[in-house]
C-alpha positions as CSV (number, residue, x, y, z in Angstrom):
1,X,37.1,71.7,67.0
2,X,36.5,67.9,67.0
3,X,39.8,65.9,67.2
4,X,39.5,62.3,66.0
5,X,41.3,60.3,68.8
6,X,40.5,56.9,68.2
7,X,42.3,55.0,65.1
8,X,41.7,51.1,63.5
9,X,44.8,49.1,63.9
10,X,43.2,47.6,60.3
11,X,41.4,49.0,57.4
12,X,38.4,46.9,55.6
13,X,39.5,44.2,53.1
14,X,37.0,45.4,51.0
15,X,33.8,47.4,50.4
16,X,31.1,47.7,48.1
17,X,32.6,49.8,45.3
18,X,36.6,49.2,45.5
19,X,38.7,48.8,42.6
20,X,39.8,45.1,43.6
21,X,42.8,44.7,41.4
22,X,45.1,46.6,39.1
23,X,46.6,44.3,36.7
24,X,45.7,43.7,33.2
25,X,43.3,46.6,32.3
26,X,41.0,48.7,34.1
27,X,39.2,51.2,32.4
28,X,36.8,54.1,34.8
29,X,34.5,56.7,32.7
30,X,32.9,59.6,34.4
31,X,29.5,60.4,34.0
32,X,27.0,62.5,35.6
33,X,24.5,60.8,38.4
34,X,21.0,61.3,36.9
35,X,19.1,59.2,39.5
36,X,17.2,61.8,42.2
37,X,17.3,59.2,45.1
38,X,21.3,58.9,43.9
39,X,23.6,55.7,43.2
40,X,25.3,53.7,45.2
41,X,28.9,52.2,44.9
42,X,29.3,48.8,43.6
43,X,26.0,49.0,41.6
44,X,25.3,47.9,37.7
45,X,24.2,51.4,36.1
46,X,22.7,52.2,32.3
47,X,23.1,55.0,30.0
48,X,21.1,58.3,31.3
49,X,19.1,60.5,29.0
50,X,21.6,62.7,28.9
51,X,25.1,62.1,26.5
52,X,26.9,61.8,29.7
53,X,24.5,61.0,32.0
54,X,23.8,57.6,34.4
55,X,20.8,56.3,36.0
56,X,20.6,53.0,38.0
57,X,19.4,49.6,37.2
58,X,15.7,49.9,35.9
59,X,13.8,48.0,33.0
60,X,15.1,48.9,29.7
61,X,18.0,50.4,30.8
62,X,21.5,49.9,28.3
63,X,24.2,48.5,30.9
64,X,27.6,50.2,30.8
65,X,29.6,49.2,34.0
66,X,29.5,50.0,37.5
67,X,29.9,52.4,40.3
68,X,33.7,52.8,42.2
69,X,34.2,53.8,45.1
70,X,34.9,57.4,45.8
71,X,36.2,59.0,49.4
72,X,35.6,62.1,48.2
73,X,31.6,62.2,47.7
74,X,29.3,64.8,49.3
75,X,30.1,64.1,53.0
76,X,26.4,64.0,53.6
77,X,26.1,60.9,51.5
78,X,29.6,58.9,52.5
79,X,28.5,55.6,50.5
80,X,26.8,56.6,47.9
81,X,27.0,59.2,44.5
82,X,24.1,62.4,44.9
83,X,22.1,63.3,42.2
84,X,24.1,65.6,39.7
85,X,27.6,64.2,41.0
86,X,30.4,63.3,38.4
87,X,30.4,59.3,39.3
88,X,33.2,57.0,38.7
89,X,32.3,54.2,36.1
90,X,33.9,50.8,35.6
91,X,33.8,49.2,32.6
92,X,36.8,47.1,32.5
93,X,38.4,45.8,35.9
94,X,37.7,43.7,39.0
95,X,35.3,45.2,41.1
96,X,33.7,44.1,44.9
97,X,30.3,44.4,45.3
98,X,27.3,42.8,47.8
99,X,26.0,39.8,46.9
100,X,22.1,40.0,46.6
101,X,21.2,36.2,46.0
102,X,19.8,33.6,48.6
103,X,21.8,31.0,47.1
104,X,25.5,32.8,46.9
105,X,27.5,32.8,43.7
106,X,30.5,30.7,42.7
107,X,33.9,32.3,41.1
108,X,33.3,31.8,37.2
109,X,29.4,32.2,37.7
110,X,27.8,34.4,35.0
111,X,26.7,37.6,36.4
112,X,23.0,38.6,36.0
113,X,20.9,41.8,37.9
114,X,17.3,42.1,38.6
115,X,16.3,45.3,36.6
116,X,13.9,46.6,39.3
117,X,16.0,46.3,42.6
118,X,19.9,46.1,40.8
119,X,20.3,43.3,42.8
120,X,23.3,41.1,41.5
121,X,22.9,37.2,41.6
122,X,24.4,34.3,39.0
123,X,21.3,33.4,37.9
124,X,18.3,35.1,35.7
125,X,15.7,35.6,38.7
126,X,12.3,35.4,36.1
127,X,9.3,37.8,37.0
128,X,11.5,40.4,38.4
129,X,13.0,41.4,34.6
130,X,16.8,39.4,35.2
131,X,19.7,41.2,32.1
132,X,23.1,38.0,32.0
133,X,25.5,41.0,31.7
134,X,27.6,39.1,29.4
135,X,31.5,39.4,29.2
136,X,30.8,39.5,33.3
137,X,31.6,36.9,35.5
138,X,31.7,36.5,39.0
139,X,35.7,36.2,40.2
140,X,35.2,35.0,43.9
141,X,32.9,33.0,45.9
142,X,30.7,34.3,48.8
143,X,27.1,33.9,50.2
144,X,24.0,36.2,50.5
145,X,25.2,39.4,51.7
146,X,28.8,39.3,51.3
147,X,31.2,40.8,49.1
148,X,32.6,38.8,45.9
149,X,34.4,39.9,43.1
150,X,32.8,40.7,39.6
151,X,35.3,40.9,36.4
152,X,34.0,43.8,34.5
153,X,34.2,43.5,30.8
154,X,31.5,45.9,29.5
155,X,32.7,46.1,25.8
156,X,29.2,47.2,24.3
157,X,26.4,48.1,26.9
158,X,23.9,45.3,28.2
159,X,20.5,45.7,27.5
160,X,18.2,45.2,29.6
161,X,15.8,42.5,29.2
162,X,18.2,40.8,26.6
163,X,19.7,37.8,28.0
């Protein structure tokens, strides 16, 4: 039997998925992972074809929050929700996620996501199919490939294409 023997003196500030703060209200749904490649935490996700299913960014797609963080996932797939699993939803709440654009994003940027690829940027990113998921906004600064904060306010879902 394995013994784990080596500790961090600090956790992670953040990661991709974390509930970033509590106050004021924060709202989580649960809804079934529809996606066969599966969903990752800190991702923008759209209504399924099922009543309480969820797929990830793709053209078309109606908006309704995004992924949280869960420890207790299929150990096979640590960072991400499998096909089939009950996913944690935001749709009201601060939220980290990666940042996916060149540029970075400022706090009090609108937040906007590239259908195809779910990448999240501030700007609408033209040929690539860009949805302003309004009521969004970005809460912290950071460049290409860091983690910001999004305030999620996902009153009515976001359709794609509709900006």
């Amino acid at each position: 039997m394995a013994v784990q023997t080596t500790y961090s003196e600090t956790i992670d500030g953040a990661r991709a998925g974390a509930i970033a703060d509590t106050q004021g209200h924060l709202n989580l749904i649960s809804r079934t992972v529809e996606t066969a490649a599966g969903i990752g935490f800190g991702l923008p996700v759209g209504q399924g074809s099922d009543d309480n299913g969820v797929v990830v960014s793709a053209a078309g797609v109606d908006y309704i929050g995004f992924t949280v963080r869960e420890r207790s996932v299929n150990p096979d797939n640590p960072d991400e929700f499998s096909q089939y699993d009950d996913a944690r939803i935001m749709t009201h709440g601060v939220i980290w996620v990666t940042v996916t654009d060149a540029g970075g994003v400022s706090a009090g940027d609108p937040v906007w996501v590239t259908e195809a690829t779910g990448a999240l940027s501030n700007a609408d990113v033209g040929s690539d199919g860009g949805t302003n998921l309004a009521g969004c906004r970005w809460e912290s600064s950071a460049a290409n490939g860091a983690l910001a904060k999004i305030r999620v306010n996902m009153d009515v879902p976001q359709v794609a294409g509709a900006s």
